[in-house]
C-alpha positions as CSV (number, residue, x, y, z in Angstrom):
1,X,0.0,0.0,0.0
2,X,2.7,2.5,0.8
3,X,4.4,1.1,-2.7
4,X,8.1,0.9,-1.1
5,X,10.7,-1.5,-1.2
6,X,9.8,-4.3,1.8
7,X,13.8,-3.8,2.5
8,X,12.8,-0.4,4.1
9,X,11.0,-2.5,7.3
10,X,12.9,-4.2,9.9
11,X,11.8,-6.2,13.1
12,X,13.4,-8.6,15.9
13,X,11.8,-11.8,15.0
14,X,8.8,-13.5,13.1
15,X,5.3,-14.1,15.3
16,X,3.5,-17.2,15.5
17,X,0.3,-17.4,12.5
18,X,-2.5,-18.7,14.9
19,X,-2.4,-15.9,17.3
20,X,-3.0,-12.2,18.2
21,X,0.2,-11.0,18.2
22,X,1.6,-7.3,19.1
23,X,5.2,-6.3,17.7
24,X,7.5,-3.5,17.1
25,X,7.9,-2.3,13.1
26,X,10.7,0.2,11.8
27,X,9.7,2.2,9.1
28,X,12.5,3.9,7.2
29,X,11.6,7.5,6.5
30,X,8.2,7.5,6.6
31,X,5.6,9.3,8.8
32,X,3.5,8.2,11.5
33,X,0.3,10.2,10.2
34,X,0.9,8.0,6.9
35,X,1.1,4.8,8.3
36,X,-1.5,5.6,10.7
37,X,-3.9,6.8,7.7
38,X,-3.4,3.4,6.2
39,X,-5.9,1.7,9.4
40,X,-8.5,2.4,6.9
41,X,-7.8,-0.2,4.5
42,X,-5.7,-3.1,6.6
43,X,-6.8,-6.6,7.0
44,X,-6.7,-8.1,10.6
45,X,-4.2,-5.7,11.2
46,X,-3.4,-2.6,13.1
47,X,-0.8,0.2,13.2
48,X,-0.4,2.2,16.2
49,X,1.7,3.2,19.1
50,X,4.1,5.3,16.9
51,X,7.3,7.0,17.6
52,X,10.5,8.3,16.0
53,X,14.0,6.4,16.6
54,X,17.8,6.9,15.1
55,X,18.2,3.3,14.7
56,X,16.2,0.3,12.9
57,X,15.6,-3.0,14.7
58,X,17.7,-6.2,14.2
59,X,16.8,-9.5,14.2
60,X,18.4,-11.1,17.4
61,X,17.9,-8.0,19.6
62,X,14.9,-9.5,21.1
63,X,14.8,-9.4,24.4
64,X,11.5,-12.2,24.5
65,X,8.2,-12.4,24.4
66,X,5.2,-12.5,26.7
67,X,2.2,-14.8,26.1
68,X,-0.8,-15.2,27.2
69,X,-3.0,-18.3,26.5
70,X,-6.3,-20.1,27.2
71,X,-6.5,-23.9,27.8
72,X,-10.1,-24.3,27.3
73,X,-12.3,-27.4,28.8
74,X,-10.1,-28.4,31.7
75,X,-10.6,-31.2,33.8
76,X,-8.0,-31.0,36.2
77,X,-8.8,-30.4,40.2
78,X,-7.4,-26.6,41.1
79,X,-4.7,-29.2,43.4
80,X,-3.6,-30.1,40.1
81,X,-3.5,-27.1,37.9
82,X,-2.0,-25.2,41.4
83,X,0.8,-27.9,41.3
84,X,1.4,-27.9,37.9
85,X,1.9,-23.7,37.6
86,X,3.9,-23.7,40.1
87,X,6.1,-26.1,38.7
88,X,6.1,-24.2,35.9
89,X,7.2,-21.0,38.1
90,X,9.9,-23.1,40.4
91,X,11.6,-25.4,38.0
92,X,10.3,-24.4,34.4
93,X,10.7,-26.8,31.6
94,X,13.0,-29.1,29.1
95,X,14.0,-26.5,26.7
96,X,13.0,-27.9,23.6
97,X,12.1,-26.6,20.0
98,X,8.7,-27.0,19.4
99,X,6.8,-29.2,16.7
100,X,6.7,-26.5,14.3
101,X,10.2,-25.8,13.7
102,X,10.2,-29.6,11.8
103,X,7.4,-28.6,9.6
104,X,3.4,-29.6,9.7
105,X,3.9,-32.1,7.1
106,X,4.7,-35.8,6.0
107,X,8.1,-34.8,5.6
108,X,9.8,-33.0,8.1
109,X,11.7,-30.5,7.6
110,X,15.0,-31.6,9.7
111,X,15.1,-34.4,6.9
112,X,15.6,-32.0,4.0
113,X,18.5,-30.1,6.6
114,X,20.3,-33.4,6.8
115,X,20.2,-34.4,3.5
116,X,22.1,-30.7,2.1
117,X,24.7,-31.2,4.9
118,X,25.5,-34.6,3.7
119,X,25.8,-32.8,0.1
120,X,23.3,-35.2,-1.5
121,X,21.4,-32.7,-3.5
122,X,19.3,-35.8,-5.4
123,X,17.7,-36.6,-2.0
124,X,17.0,-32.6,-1.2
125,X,15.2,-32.6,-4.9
126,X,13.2,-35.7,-4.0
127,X,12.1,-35.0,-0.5
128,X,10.9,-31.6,-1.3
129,X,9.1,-32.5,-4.6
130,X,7.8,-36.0,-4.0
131,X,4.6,-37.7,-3.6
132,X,3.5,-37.5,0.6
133,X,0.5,-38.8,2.5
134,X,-1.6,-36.5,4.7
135,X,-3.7,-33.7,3.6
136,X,-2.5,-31.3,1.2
137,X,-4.0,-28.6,-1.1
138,X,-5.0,-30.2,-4.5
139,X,-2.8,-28.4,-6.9
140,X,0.0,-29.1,-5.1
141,X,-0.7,-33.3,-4.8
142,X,-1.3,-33.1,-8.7
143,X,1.7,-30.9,-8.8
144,X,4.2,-34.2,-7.0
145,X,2.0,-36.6,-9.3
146,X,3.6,-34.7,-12.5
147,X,6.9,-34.8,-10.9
148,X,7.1,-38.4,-10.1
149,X,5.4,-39.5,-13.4
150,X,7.7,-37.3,-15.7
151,X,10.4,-35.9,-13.7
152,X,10.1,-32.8,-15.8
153,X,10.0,-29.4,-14.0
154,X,7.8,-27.4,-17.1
155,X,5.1,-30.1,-16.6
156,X,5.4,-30.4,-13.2
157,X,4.8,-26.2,-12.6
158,X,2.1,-26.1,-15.0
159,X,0.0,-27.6,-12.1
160,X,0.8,-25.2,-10.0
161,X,-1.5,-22.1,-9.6
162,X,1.0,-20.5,-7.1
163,X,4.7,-20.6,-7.7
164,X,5.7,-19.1,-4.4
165,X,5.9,-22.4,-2.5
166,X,9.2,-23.6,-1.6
167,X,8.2,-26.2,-4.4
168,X,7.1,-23.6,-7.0
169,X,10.5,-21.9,-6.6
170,X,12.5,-25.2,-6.9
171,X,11.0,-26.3,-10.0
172,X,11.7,-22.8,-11.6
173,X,15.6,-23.3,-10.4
174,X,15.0,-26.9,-12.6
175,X,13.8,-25.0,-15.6
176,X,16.7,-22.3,-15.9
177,X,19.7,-24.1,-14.4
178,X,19.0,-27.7,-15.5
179,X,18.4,-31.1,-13.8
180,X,22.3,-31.3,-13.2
181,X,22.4,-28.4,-11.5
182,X,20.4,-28.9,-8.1
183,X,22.5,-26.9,-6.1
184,X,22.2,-23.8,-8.4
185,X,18.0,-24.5,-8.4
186,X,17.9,-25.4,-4.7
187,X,19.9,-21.6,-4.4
188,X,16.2,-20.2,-6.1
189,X,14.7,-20.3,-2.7
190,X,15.1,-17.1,-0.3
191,X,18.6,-18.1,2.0
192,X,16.5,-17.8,5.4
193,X,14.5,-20.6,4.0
194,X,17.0,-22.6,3.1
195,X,18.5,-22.2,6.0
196,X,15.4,-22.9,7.8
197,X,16.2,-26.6,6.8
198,X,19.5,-27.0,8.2
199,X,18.6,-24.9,11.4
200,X,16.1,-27.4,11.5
201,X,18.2,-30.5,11.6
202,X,20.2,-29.0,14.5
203,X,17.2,-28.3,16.3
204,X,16.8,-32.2,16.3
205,X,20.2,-33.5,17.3
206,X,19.6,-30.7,20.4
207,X,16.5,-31.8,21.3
208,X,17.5,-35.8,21.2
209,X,20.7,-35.3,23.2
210,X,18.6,-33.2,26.0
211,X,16.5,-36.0,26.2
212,X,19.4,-38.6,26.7
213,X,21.0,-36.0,28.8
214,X,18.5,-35.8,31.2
215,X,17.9,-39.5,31.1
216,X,21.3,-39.9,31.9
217,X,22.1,-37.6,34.5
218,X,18.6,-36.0,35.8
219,X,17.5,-32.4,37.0
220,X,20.9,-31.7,38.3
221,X,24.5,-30.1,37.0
222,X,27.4,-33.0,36.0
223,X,30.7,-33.1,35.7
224,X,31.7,-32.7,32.2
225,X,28.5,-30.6,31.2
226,X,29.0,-26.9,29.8
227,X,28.0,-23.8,31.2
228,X,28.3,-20.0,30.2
229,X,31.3,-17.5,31.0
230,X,29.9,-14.4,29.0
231,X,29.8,-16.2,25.5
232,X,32.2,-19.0,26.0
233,X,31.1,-22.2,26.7
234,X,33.3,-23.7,30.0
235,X,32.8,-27.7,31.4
236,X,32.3,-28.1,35.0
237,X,35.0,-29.5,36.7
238,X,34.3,-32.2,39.6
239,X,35.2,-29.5,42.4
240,X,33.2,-27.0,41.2
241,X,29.9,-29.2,40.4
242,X,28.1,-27.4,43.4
243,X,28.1,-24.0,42.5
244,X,25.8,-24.8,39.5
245,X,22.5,-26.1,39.0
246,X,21.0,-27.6,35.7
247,X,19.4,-23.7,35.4
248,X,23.1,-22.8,34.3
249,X,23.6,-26.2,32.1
250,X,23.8,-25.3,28.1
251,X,24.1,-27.9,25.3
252,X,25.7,-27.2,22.0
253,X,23.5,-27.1,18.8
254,X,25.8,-29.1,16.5
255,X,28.9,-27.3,14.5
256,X,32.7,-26.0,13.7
257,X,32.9,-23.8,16.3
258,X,31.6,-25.3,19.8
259,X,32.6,-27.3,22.1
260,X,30.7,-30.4,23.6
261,X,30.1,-32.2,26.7
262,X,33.1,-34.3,28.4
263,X,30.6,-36.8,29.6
264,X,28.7,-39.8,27.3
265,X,26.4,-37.2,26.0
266,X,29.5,-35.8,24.1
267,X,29.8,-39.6,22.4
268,X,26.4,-39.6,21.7
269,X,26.8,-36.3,19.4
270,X,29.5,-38.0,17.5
271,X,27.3,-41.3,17.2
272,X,24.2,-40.0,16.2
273,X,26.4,-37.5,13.7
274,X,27.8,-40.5,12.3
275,X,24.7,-42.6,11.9
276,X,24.0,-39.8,9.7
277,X,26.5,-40.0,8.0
278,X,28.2,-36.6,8.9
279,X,31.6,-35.8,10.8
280,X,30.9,-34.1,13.5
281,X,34.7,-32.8,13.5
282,X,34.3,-31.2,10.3
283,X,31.2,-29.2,10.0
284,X,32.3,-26.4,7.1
285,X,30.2,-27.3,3.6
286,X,31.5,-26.7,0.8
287,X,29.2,-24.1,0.4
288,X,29.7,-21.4,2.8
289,X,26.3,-21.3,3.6
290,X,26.0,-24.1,4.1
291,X,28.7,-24.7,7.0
292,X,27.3,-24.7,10.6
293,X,29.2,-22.8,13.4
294,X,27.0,-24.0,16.1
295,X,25.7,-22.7,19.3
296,X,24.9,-23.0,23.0
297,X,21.1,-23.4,24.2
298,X,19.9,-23.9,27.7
299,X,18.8,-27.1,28.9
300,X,15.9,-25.6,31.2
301,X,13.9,-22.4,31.0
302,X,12.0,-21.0,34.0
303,X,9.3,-18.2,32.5
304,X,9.3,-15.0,34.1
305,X,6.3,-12.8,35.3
306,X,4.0,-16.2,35.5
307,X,0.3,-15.5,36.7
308,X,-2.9,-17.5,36.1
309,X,-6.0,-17.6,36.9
310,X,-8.7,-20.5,36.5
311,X,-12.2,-19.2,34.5
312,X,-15.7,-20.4,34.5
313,X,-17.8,-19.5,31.5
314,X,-20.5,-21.6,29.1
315,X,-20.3,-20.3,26.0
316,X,-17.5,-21.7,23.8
317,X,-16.9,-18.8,21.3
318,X,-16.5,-15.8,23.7
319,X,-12.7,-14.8,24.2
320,X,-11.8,-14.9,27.9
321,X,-9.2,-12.0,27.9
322,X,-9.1,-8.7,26.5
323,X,-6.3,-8.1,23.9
324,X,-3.7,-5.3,24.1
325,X,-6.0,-3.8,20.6
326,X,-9.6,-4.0,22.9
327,X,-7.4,-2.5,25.3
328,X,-6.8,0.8,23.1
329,X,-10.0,0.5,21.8
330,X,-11.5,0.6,25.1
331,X,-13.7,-2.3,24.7
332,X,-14.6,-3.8,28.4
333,X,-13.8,-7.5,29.9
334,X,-15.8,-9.9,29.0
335,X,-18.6,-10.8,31.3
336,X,-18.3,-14.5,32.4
337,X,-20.7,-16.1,35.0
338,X,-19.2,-17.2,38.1
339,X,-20.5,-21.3,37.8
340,X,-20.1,-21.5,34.5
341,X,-20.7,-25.1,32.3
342,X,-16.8,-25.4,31.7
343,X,-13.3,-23.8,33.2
344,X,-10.4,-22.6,31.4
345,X,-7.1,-22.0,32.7
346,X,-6.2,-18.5,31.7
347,X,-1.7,-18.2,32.3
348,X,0.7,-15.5,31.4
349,X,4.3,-15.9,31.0
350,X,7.5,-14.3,29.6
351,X,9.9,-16.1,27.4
352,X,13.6,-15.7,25.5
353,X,13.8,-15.3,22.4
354,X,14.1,-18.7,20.3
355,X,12.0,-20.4,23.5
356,X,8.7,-21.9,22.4
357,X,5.8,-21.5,24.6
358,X,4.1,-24.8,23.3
359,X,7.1,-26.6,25.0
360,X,5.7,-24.7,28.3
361,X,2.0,-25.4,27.8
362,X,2.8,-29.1,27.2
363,X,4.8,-29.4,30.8
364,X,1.7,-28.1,31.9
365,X,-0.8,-30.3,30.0
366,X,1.7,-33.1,30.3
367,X,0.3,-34.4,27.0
368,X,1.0,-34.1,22.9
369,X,0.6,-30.8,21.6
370,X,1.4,-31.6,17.8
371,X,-0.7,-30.4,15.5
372,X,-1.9,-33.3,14.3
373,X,-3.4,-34.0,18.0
374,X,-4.2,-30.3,19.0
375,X,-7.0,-30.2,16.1
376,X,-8.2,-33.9,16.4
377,X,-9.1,-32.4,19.9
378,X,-10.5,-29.5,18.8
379,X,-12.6,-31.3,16.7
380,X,-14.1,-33.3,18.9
381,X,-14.4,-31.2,21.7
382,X,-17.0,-28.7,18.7
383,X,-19.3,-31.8,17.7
């Protein structure tokens, strides 16, 4: 609408899809009273809350998020849900990334990661453009059928209404720089999502070695695991185990330039590494973007600022908070009755950055919160 270059907008970090989210936006050079005049027209969007700054944002200078969510239909006893937010509060939860950095579909996206850091580029073609069960938009199912019948990219994006897709994009990379050219094709699609897919297959080594980790050595600091001094990663030495906790205990997201536990975990890197056939001594790519430095996450994350209160309403459809936009707009609570058919559990909490609140809501629920199971619920909660 403001017909300018997207380059000219910069924020910390992407928000989640299925939520009402609130963020900061830099504008480069333009006025409040523009942006402001464009309320008029914007779908499911607002603009607001403007001021004027020297600098723009960068991604990374987050300093985290706070969420606020509504588990609907509870059945727990108020013992329970007491016992389980304050565990949340007191000891947090297992750090992992959550089910939607691997994708929502058959074929996860750590797969396609693993397969360009082992260099086989025929593999990265086929997982992204073959045949897959589960339930996917038409075009794009006749769209894999072409592919897999005829291996030819022209035919194969004829079927396809919308060539942004990641497998829109790839097939155009087939059609100018040839089937014997992956890598040049594959280099079609924007770097942040290619890089998605290799960030991705980190993601899963972390989250497998936290869970043999903890297996291994429980809720408490080892000697041999890592810990922070400023941004160097340090292993706790047997005389020192007791001046840590497991809240100060990091693990390294595989790559050239970290260091890794001196314990069995550190083995099991290197195994499950090699069962992938990749060294984890050597992990620069050929292609420089390609080549994984690595980093330090922490094992366990206690939220900040956690509150929660339990709700009693009967009808299903009315929200049961008031959203920072109804707050400028000055629209009131919502009334609920005070015996209600059903309770919710209404919970606030801050995060870090790159820390995923589903991970939180599931040590709460202690159950599944895939998408796959998340919307069979909801379905059968609406019948």
């Amino acid at each position: 609408l403001l017909r300018v270059k997207p380059n000219i907008f910069s924020y910390m970090g992407t928000k989640d899809k299925r939520a009402i989210t609130v963020q900061e936006i830099a504008v480069l050079r333009i006025t409040a009273q523009r942006l402001a005049h464009l309320n008029k027209c914007l779908m499911n969007f607002k603009l607001g809350n403007f001021s004027y700054k020297n600098h723009p944002l960068k991604l990374g200078e987050l300093q985290g998020n706070h969420f606020t969510v509504v588990l609907r239909n509870i059945t727990g006893t108020d013992e329970q849900i007491e016992q389980a937010m304050h565990s949340l509060r007191e000891i947090g939860f297992i750090n992992y990334y959550g089910m939607q950095r691997f994708g929502t579909t058959a074929v996860p996206t750590y797969q396609i990661g693993r397969a360009i850091l082992q260099n086989n580029w025929n593999e990265v073609m086929d997982l992204i453009l073959k045949p897959r069960p589960g339930a996917e938009k038409g075009y794009l199912v006749k769209c894999r059928e072409e592919w897999a019948k005829t291996k030819d990219p022209a035919a194969a994006l004829k079927k396809l209404p919308v060539k942004r897709c990641v497998e829109g994009q790839l097939l155009r990379g087939l059609l100018k720089y040839g089937m014997k050219n992956i890598i040049s094709a594959f280099g079609i699609i924007p770097r942040n999502n290619r890089l998605m897919y290799i960030h991705s297959y980190q993601s899963y080594v972390w989250n497998n070695m936290v869970s043999k980790r903890i297996e291994e050595y429980g809720l408490r600091a080892v000697p041999g695991d890592l810990i922070l001094k400023g941004a160097t990663a340090v292993h706790i030495e047997e005389g020192d185990v007791d001046n840590y906790t497991i809240h100060d205990v990091v693990m390294p997201l595989p790559g050239f330039d970290v260091i890794y536990p001196k314990h069995k975990i550190g083995e099991a890197y290197k195994e499950m590494l090699v069962a992938d056939n990749l060294d984890i001594n050597n992990m620069r790519h050929k292609i420089r973007d390609y080549s994984l430095s690595g980093a330090y996450r922490k094992i366990i994350i206690r939220p900040q600022n956690v509150n929660w209160e339990v709700v009693a309403y009967d009808d299903p459809k009315i929200p049961l908070f008031t959203t920072d936009l109804d707050k400028l707009e000055g629209k009131p609570l919502p009334v609920l009755p005070t015996n209600g058919k059903f309770r919710a559990l209404k919970m606030e909490f801050s995060l870090p950055p790159s820390t995923y609140a589903t991970m939180a809501i599931r040590e709460v629920l202690k159950m599944d919160t895939s998408i796959k199971n998340q919307t069979q619920l909801n379905t059968t909660w609406l019948r």
